[in-house]
N, C-alpha and C positions, 0 to 999 in steps of 0.2 A: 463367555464362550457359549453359554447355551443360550445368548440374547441372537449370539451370531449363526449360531446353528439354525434356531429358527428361522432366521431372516434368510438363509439360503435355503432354506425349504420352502420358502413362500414364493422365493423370488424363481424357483425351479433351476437353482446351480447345484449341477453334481458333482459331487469330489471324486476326481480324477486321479490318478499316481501318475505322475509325469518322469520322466529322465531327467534326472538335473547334468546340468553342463557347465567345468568347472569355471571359472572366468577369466575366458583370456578372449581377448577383443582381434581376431582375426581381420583381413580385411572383408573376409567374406561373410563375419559375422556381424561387421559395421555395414554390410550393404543389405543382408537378411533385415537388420534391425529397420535401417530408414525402407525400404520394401512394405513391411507391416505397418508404418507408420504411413505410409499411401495407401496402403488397400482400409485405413483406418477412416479414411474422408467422411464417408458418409456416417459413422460412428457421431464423428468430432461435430459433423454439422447437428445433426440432430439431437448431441449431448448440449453441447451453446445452445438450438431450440429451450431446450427445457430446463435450463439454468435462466433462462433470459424470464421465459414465462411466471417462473418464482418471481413475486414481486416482493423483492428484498429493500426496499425503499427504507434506506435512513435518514431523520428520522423518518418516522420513529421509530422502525428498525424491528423488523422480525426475518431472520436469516434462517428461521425453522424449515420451510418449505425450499431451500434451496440445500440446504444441509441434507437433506432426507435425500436427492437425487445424491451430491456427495456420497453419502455414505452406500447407496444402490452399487453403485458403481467400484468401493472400496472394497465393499464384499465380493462381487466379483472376479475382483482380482485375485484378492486371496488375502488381502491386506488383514492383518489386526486392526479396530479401530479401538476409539474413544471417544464420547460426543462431553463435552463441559460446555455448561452455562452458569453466567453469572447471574443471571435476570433469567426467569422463564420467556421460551421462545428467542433468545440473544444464542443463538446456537454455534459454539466451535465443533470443528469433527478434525481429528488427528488418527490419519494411517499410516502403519508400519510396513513397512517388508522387508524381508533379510533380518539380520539381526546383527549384533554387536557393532565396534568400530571398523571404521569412521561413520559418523553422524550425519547425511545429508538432507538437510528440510527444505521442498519444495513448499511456497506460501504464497497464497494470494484470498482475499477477500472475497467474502460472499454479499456483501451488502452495497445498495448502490442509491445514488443522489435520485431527487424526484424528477419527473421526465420533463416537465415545464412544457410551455407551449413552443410553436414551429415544426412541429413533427410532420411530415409528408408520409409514415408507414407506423401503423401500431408500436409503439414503445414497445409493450411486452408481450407483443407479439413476431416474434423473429420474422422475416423478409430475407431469404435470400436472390441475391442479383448484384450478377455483372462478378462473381467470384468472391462476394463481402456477405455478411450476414450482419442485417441491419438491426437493432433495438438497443434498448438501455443497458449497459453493461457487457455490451460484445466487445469493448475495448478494457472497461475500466470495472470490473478485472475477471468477466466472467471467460474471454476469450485467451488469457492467461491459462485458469485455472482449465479451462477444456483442452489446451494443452501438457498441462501438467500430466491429467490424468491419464490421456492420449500415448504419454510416454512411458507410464507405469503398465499400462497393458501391454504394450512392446517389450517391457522389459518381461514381462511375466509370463510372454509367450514365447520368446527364446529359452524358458525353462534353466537360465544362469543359475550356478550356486554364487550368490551374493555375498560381496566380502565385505560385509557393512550394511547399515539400515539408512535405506529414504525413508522419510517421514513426510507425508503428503498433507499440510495442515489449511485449512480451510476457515476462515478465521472470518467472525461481526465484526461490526462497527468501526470500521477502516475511516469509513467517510466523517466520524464525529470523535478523532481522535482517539481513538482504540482502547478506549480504557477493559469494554465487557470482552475485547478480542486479544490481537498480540499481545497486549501489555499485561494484563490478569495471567496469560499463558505463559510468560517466562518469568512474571512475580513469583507465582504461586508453582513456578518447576513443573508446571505439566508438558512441556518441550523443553529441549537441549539439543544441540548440533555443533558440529566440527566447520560445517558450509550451509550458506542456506543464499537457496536464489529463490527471490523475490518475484512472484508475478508484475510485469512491468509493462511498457507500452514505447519497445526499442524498434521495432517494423524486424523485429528477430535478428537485425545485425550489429546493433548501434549495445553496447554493456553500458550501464549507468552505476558509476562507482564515485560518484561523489553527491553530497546533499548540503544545501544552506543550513545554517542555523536559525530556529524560529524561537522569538519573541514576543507573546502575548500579554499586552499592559491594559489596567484598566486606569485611568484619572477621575478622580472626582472632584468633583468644588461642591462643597456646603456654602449656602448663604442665612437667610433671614427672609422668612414667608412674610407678605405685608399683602393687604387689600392694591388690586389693579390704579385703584384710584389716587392711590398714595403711594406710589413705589418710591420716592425720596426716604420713607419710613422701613423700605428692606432694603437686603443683600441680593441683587441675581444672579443665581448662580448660573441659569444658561449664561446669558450674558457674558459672564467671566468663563465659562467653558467656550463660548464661541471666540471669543479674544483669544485665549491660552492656543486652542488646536488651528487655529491662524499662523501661530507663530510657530507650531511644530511641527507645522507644514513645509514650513522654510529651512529646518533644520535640513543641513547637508553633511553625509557623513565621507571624508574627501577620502577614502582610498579606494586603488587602483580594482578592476575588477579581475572576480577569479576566473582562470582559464575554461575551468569548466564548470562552477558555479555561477557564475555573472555578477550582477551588481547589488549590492545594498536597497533594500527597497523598502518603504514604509507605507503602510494605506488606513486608513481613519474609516475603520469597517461601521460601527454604531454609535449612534448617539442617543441619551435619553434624558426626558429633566421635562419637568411642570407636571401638573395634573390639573389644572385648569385655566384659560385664557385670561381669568378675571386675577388669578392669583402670581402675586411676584413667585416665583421658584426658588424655595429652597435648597433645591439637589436638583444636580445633572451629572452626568456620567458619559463617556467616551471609550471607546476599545482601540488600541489601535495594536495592527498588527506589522510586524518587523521582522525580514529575513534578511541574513549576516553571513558572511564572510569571515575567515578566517583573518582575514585583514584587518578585524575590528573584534574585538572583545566586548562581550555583554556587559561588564561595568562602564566600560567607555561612553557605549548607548545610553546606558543610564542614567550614568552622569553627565550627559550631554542635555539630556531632555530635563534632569531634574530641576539644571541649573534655568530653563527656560520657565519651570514651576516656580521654583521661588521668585523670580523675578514678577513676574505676573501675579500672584498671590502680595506680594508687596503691593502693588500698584493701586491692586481693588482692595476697597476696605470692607469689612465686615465679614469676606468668603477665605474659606481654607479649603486648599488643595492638595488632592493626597494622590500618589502614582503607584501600583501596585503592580507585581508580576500576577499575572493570570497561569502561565504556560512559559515555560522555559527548556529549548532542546538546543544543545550545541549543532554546531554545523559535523561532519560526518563523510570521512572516506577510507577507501581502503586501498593497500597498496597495489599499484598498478603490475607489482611483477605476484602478487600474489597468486598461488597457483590455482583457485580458484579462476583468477582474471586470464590466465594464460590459457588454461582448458577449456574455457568460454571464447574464448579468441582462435583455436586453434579449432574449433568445431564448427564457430559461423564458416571460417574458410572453409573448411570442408565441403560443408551443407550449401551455401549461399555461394562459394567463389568468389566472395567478397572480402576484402580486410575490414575486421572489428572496427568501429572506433571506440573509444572510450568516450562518453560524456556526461555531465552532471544534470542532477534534478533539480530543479526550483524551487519544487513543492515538499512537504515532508512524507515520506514512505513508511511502510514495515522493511525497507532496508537501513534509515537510522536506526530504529528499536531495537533491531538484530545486534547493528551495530556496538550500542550504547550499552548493550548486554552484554559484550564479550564473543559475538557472535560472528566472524566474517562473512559479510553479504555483500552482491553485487544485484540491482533491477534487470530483468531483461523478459522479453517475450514478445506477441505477436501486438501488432495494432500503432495507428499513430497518436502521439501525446495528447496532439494538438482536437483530438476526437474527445476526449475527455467530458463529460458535463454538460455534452453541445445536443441541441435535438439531430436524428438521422446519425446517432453513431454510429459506426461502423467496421467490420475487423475485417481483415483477407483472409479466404480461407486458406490461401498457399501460406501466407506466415503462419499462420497455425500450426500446418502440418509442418514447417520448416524450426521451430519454436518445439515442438516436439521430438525431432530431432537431435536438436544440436541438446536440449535437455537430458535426454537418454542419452547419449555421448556421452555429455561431461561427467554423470553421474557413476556411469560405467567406468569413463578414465580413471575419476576417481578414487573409486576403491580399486582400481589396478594399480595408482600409484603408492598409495598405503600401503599395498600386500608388499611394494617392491624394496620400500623404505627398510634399510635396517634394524633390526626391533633393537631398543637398548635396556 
């Protein structure tokens, strides 16, 4: 409290006594609310500015400098925070507001992929033009979270009594498998939620309620080092890696694809083995990576590939090969009438005049984590998928503000529908 006191002394916010209003969602207070979230524009562009300029590059990954605008902004509003890290500079920030049930956590990442070359406009330098705001991270997932926050000041300036707590979490290392971000966070109980929407990249109409399953295998072959000049006297182990991943190349796994998942897919991400051209190779090693369907089960996979190991491993004499889980997430959805999914559906229409679709992710998100936690999440926000990683990313600013919107809706609906429920 008195870390926060300061900070809003420094930052020159004066506490104000406002009128609270109790929560009932008029129509005129649904049109008040998206109103503030227009007159928000130039807020929203210039909060993406300087989320973008953080250069939150993982690896190797320091979220510190993007966290710190986060949390400018949480005090602001009036939120409670909490900043955890697992690593110095690996920085989560967690805001509160309202209090008690029901539980709603807006989430999206602060950490973003390196910019690589083909750029036409400074990476982390924001560009806006043509209604987009150009650089690393205005899709994936900084233009999410500037929504997020977008709608938490709309909410806090309708001065509502909240019948329930958003939780606004801002979460590292999304991009290297979340172990210092989402996953430490609901290991270690420092969030919990009833619903949680997922910063996502739907163009704000499209809800992503379903996710593949991911499979991370490592193979090895061990052989027998022997001098270049006499390799009849070793074991190669490339050699019999290159033989082996030939053939599990050609594995085909025959079921149908999912509606909104798609298809079974495998890719042979790394290879490694020798340490010098003179020397037979002992050791090589392969990564491969596998997303799955609920059509196929991870034993299946395994056993499918295992049986293509030991065959191979017969073959070549002298080398042994060993197949290992690296990573292992089931695939992940939530129900389609969940009320979650319908108050998400029932706000694009509003907002947009568009009907929702529902459709699945390919890649893994913080919405299986949420999931696999006990957690109902569904992905959604401003920006296209396919922006993703790419040089000249790019987010709309109308989705933004529109992803702002239908966010403060649902969050609204929802503790309207809670207070309506019967208590038992």
């Amino acid at each position: 409290e008195a870390f926060t006191a300061a900070a809003k002394l420094i930052l020159g916010i004066k506490e104000e006594k406002a009128k609270v209003t109790p929560l009932k969602l008029t129509p005129e207070m649904r049109k008040r609310l998206t109103e503030i979230i227009d007159e928000g524009e130039n807020y929203a562009v210039n909060l993406l500015r300087d989320l973008i300029s953080a250069q939150s590059v993982n690896p190797p990954g320091y979220e510190q400098s993007a966290a710190e605008i986060v949390l400018g902004e949480l005090y602001r509003i009036g939120a409670q925070t909490e900043i955890y890290e697992k690593k110095e500079g690996r920085t989560n920030v967690i805001g509160r507001l309202g209090e008690g049930e029901p539980k709603i956590m807006l989430a999206a990442h602060l950490d973003v992929v390196t910019p690589g070359d083909g750029w036409m406009y400074p990476p982390f330098r924001a560009t806006v033009k043509d209604g987009y705001v150009i650089g690393r991270g205005s899709v994936d997932a900084k233009g999410p979270l500037t929504s997020m926050l977008l709608a938490l000041h709309a909410i806090k300036k309708l001065n509502l009594q909240l019948d329930g707590t958003v939780l606004l979490v801002a979460t590292a290392d999304e991009e290297v498998a979340g172990e210092l971000g989402i996953k430490s966070l609901l290991r270690e109980r420092k969030i919990n939620a009833d619903y949680a929407i997922i910063g996502g990249n739907t163009r704000s109409k499209d809800i992503c309620v379903a996710e593949r399953g991911l499979l991370w295998l490592k193979v090895t072959c061990r052989g027998r080092s022997a001098h270049a000049s006499t390799p009849q006297e070793g074991a190669n182990a490339v050699q019999a890696l290159v033989r082996l991943l030939g053939r599990i190349s050609e594995v085909k796994f025959d079921v149908p694809p999912h509606p909104l998942m798609g298809e079974v897919t495998m890719n042979i991400g790394t290879i490694q083995g020798g340490i010098g051209v003179n020397i037979v190779p002992d050791k090589a090693e392969a990564a491969i990576d596998i997303r799955y369907t609920p059509a196929i089960k991870e034993e299946e996979i395994i056993s499918r590939l295992t049986e293509v190991v030991r065959k191979t491993e017969e073959e070549i004499k002298g080398v042994e090969i060993s197949l290992d889980i690296i990573l292992s997430e089931p695939p992940t959805e939530i129900p389609q009438n969940h009320p979650l999914i319908q108050t998400l559906k029932k706000n694009v229409k509003e907002i947009t005049g568009e009907d929702a679709k529902l459709v699945g992710e390919r890649e893994v998100t913080m919405t299986k984590v949420c999931i696999l936690n006990g957690i109902p999440a569904a992905s959604f926000g401003p920006g296209e998928g396919e922006q993703k990683h790419k040089p000249n990313e790019k987010v709309s600013i109308k989705e933004i503000l529109e992803a702002a919107k239908i966010i403060a809706l649902t969050v609204l609906d929802l503790f309207s529908q809670a207070k309506q429920q019967p208590q038992t």
